[in-house]
C-alpha positions in Angstrom: 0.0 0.0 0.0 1.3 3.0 -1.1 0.7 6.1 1.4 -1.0 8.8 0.3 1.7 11.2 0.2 3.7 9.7 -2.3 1.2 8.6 -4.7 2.6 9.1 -8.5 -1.1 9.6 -10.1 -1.3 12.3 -13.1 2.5 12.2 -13.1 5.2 10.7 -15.4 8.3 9.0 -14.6 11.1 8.9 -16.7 13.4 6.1 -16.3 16.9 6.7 -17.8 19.6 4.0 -18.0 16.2 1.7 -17.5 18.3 -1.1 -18.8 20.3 -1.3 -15.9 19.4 -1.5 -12.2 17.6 1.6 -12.2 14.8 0.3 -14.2 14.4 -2.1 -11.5 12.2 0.8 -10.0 9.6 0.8 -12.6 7.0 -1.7 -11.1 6.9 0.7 -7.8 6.3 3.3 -9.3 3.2 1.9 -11.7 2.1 0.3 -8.3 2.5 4.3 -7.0 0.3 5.3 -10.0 2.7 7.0 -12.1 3.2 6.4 -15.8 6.4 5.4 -16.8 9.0 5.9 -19.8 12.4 3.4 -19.8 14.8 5.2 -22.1 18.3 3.5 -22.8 20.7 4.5 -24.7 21.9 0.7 -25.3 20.0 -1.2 -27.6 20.7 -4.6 -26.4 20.4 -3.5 -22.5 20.6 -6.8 -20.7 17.6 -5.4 -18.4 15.2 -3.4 -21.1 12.0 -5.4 -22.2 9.4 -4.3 -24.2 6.5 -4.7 -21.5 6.3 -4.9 -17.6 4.2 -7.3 -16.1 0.5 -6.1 -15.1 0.9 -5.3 -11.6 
């Protein structure tokens, strides 16, 4: 459960280096309510997928 206070909603995330451990953080902050945007400048990012999961 996220509090309140750091809910994401109407707001836009944008992940760069999302192929690495930073894009790790992606799922938290859909389940925050944010939209997100992964941007990598590395095409064949070992991390980078074309979807997450549905949460």
């Amino acid at each position: 459960m996220i509090p309140d206070r750091f809910r994401l909603t109407d707001q836009v995330a944008v992940i760069t280096g999302a192929g690495r451990g930073i894009g790790a953080a992606a799922p938290s902050l859909l389940e925050a309510g944010g939209s997100i945007v992964e941007v990598d400048a590395c095409l064949q990012a070992p991390n980078l997928e074309p979807g997450l999961p549905d949460l």
